[in-house]
C-alpha positions as CSV (number, residue, x, y, z in Angstrom):
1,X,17.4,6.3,-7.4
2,X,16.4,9.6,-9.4
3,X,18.6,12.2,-9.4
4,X,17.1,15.9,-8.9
5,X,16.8,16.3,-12.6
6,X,14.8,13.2,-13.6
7,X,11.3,12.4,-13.5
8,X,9.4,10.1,-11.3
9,X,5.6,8.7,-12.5
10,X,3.2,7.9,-10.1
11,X,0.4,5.8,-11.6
12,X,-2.5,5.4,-9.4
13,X,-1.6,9.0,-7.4
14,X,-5.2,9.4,-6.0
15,X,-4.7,6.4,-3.5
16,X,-4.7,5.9,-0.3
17,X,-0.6,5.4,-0.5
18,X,-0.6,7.5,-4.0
19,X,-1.8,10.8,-1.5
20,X,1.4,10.6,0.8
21,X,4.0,9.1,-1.3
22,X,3.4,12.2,-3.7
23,X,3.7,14.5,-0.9
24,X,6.6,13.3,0.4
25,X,8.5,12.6,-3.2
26,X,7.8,16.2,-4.0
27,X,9.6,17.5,-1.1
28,X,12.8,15.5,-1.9
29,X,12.6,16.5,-5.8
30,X,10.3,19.5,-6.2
31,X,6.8,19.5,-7.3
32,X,7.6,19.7,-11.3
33,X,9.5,16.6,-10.8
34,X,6.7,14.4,-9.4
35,X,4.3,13.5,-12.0
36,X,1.0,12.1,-10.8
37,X,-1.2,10.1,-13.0
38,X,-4.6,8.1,-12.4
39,X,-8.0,7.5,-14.3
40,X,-9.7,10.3,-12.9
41,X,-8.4,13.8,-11.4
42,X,-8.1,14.1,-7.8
43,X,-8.3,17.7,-5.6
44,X,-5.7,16.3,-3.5
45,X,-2.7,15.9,-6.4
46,X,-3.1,19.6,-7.2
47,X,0.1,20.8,-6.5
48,X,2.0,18.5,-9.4
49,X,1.8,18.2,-13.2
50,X,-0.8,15.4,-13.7
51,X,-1.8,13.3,-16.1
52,X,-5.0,10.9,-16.9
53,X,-4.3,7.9,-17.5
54,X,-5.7,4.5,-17.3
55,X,-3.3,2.0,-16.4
56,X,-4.1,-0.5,-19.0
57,X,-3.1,1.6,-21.9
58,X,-0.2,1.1,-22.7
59,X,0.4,3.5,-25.2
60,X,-0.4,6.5,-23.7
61,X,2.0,5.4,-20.5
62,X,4.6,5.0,-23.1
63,X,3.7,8.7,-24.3
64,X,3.4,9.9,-20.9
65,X,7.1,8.0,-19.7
66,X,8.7,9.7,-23.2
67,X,7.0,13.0,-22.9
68,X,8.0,14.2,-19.6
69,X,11.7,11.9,-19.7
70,X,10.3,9.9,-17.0
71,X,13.1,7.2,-15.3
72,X,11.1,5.9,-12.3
73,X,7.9,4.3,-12.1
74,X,5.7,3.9,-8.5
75,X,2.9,1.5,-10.0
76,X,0.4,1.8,-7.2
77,X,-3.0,1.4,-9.7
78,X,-4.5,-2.2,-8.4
79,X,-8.1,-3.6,-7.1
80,X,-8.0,-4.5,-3.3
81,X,-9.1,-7.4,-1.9
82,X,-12.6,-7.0,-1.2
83,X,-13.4,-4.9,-4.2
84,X,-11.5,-7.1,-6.0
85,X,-13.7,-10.7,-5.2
86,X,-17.0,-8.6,-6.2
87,X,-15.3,-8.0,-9.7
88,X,-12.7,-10.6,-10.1
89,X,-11.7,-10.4,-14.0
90,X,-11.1,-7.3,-14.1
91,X,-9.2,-7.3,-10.9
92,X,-6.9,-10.0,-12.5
93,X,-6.5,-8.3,-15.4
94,X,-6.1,-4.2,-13.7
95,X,-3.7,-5.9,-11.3
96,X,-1.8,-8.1,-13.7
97,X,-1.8,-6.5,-17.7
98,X,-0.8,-2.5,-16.0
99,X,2.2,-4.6,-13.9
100,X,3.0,-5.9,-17.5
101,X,3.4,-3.0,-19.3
102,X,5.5,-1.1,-16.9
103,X,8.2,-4.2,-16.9
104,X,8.2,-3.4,-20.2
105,X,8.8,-0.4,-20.3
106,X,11.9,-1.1,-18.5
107,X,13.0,-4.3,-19.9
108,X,13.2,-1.8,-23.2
109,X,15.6,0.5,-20.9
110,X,12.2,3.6,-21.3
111,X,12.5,4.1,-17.8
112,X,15.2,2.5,-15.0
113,X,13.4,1.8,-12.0
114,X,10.4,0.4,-10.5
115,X,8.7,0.5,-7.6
116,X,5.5,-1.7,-7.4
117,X,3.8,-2.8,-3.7
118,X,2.9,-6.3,-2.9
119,X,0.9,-7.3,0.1
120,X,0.2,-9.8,3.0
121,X,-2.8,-10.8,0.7
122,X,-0.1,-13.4,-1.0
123,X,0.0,-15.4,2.0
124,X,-3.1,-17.7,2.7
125,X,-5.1,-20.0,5.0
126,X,-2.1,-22.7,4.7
127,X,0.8,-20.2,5.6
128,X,1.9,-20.1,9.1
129,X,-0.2,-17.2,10.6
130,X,2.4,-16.4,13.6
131,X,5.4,-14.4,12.7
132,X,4.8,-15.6,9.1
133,X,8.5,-15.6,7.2
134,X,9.5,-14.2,4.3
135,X,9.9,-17.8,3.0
136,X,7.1,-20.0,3.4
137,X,3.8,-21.7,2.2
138,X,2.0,-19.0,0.0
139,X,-1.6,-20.4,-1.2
140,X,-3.6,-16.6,-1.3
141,X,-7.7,-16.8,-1.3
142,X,-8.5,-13.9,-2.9
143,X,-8.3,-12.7,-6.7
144,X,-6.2,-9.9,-5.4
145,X,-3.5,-12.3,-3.3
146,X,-3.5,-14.3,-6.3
147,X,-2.8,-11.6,-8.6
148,X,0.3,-9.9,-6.1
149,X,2.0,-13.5,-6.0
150,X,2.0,-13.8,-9.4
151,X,3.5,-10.4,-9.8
152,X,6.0,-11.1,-7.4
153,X,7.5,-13.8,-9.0
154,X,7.1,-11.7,-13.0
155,X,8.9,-9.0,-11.0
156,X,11.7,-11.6,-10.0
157,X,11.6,-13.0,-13.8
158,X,12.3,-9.6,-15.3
159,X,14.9,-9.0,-12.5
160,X,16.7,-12.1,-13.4
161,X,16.3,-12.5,-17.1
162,X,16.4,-8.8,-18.6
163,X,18.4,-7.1,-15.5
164,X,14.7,-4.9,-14.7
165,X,16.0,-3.0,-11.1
166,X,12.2,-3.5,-9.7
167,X,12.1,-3.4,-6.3
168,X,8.7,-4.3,-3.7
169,X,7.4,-4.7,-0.5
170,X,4.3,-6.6,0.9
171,X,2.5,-4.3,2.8
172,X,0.1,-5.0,5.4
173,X,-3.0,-3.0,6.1
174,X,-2.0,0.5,6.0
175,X,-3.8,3.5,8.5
176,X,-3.0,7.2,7.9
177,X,-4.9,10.1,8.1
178,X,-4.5,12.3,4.7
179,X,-7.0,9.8,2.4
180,X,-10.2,8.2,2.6
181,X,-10.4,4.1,3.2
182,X,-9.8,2.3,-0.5
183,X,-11.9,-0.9,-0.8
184,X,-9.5,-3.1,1.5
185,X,-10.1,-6.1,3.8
186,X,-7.6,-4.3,7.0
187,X,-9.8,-0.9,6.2
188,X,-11.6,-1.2,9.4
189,X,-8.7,0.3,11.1
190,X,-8.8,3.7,9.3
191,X,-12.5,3.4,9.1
192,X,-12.8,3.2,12.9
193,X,-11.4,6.9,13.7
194,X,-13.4,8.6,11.6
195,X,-16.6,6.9,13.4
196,X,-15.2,7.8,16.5
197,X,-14.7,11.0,15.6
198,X,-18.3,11.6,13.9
199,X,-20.4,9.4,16.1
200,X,-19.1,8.1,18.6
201,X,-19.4,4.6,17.7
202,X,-18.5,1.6,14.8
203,X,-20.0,-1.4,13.9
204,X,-17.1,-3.2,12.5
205,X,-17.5,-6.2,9.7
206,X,-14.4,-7.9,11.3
207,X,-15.0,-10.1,14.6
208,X,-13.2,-8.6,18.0
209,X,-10.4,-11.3,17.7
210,X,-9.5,-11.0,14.3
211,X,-5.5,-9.6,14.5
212,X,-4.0,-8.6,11.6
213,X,-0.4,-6.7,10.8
214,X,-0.9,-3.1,10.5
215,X,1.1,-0.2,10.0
216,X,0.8,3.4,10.4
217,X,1.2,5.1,6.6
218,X,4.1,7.3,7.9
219,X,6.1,4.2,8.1
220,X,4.8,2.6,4.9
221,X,6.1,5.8,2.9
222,X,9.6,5.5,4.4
223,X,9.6,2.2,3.8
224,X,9.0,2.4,0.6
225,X,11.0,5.7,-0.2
226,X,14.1,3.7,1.6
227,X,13.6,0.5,-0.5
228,X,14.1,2.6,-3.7
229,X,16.7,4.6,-2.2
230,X,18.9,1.4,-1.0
231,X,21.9,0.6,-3.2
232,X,21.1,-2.1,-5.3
233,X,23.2,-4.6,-4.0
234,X,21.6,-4.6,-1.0
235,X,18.4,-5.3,-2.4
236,X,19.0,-9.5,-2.4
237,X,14.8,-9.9,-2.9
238,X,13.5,-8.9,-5.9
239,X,10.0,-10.8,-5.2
240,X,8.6,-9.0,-2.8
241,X,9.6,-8.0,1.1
242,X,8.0,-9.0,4.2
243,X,7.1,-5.6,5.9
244,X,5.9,-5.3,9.6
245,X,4.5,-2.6,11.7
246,X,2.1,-3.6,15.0
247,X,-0.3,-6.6,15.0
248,X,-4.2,-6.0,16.9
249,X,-7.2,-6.6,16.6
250,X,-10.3,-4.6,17.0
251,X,-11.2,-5.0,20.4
252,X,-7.2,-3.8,20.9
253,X,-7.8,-0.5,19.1
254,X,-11.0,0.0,20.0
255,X,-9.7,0.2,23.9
256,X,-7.0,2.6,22.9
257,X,-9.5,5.2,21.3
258,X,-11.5,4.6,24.8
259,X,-8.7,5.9,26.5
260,X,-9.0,9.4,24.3
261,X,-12.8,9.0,23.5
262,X,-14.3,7.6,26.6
263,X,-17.6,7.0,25.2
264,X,-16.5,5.2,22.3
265,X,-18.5,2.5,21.9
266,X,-17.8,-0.5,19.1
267,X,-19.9,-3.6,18.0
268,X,-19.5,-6.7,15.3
269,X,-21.2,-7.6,12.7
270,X,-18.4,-9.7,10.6
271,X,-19.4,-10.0,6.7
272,X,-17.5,-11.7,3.4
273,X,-14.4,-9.9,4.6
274,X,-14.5,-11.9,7.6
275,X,-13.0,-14.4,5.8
276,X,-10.6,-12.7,3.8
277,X,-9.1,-11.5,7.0
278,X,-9.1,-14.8,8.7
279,X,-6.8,-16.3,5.9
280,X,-4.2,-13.9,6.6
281,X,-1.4,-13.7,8.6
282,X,-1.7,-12.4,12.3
283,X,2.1,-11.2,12.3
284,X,4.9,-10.4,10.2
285,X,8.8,-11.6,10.7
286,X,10.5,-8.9,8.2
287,X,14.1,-9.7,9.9
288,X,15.0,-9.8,5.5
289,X,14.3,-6.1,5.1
290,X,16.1,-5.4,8.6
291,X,18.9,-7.3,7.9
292,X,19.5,-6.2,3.7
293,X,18.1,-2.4,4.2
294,X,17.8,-1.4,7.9
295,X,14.5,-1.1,7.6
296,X,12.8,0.1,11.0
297,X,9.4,0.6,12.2
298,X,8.5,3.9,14.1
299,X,4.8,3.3,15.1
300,X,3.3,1.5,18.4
301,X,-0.3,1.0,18.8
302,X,-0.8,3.9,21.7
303,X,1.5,5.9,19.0
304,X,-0.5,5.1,15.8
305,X,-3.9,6.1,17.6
306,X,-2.8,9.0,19.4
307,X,-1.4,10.4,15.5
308,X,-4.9,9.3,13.6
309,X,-7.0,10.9,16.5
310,X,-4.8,14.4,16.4
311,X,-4.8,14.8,13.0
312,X,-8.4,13.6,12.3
313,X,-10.2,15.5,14.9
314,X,-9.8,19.0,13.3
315,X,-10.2,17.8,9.9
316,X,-13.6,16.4,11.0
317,X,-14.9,19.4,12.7
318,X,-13.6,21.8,10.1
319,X,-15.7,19.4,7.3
320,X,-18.7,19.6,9.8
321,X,-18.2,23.6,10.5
């Protein structure tokens, strides 16, 4: 856990989880403590020292870690799962090689602690799609699954063999407000309440059926701020953990925005990321994370859209105005 006076590195700051987790860091530690960093500048990170970088060099991470006495690392730069099948080597070697040079960077005692998010993505069309367990079959689909499974168990490697306290979750889709959609298959849910907003009406590329796990971003940021927080004894996983929030599908959320847009309307047309989604898990058991951490979700599904539709409507009619 970094004390007031040491330096946390965000790489990959401009994304949809990069947005909120430097808010929220920089309110525990102070802006000049929060150092943001991705390949291209962003009007939203403003507010703390940044720094370009591309993730795959590792030199100028090492510069960046030495220059500003950097002793945590949130490594949140990766290619999602449906950018990542329309460019698949590079996705494998973004998602893979930056991974690689960060648990270096620790393994050579630069920095002390990592965070790095893993994601329901591991899991595949074998694993058991109810209440899926933290233990179980994991046989991912996608370049992007593929590449977070085989992170998971480098994280685990480093844990065991050089003592590297890296710590992870496996996040399922993620909906908040503050950032635009970023290439993912569960998108469609953050998606949606813009549409509604704007036009009253979505044509969604996942079938009405199709449940996945979901969770509102509020909850994914403590999650992940309380995972690196947790004494480290109490972190018995150094893979990756199961994290749950709400399960539904679209028909489910599209009802709820009908309840505070009436004349929302929403229709299917399910393309390539129909299949993506349909080898994933419909729900999450994350009892592990309970039980080690006391981890606990905030968000219901009346709660979740109620939040996106309050804080999206003025946003929307202030860009419009």
């Amino acid at each position: 856990m970094a004390g007031t006076n040491q330096k946390i590195l965000i790489i990959g700051a401009g994304g949809q989880i990069g947005v909120e987790l430097t808010e929220n860091l920089s309110k525990m530690y102070g802006n000049e403590n929060v150092i943001t960093s991705d390949i291209k500048e962003s009007e939203s990170l403003k507010s703390n020292p940044f720094e370009k970088l591309d993730a795959l060099d590792k030199n100028a991470l090492y510069e960046i870690v030495k220059r500003h006495d950097i002793k945590q690392v949130y490594h949140l730069a990766a290619l999602l799962s449906a950018t990542g099948e329309q460019k698949p080597a590079f996705a494998w070697k973004l998602n893979m090689e930056s991974l690689f040079h960060v648990l270096d960077l620790a393994k050579e005692k630069h920095i002390q602690q990592i965070y790095w998010p893993s994601s329901i993505a591991v899991f595949g069309p074998t694993t058991p799609r109810e209440n899926t367990p933290q233990y179980t079959i994991m046989e991912p689909s996608t370049v992007y699954g593929i590449s977070k499974q085989a992170g998971e168990r480098w994280c685990e490697w480093y844990f065991k063999k050089h003592q590297v306290d890296v710590r992870s979750l496996r996040y399922p889709g993620l909906i908040g407000w503050k950032s635009a959609p970023g290439g993912g298959t569960t998108d469609y849910a953050v998606h949606i309440f813009h549409e509604a907003l704007k036009k009253g009406s979505y044509e969604c590329f996942l079938s009405e059926t199709t449940s996945l796990p979901m969770m509102h971003m509020e909850d994914a940021i403590r999650a992940t701020i309380e995972i690196m927080h947790a004494p480290s004894e109490k972190i018995k996983i150094r893979g990756s953990y199961n994290l749950s929030g709400i399960s539904f599908n679209p028909a489910e959320i599209a009802r709820e925005i009908n309840k505070h847009i009436q004349k929302f309307t929403i229709s299917y047309k399910p393309d390539f990321r129909q299949a993506i989604a349909d080898s994933w898990p419909k729900s999450i058991d994350d009892s592990s994370a309970q039980q080690d951490w006391g981890w606990k979700t905030k968000y219901d599904l009346p709660g979740l859209v109620n939040n996106m539709l309050t804080n999206l409507r003025p946003l929307i009619e202030f860009s419009r105005s």
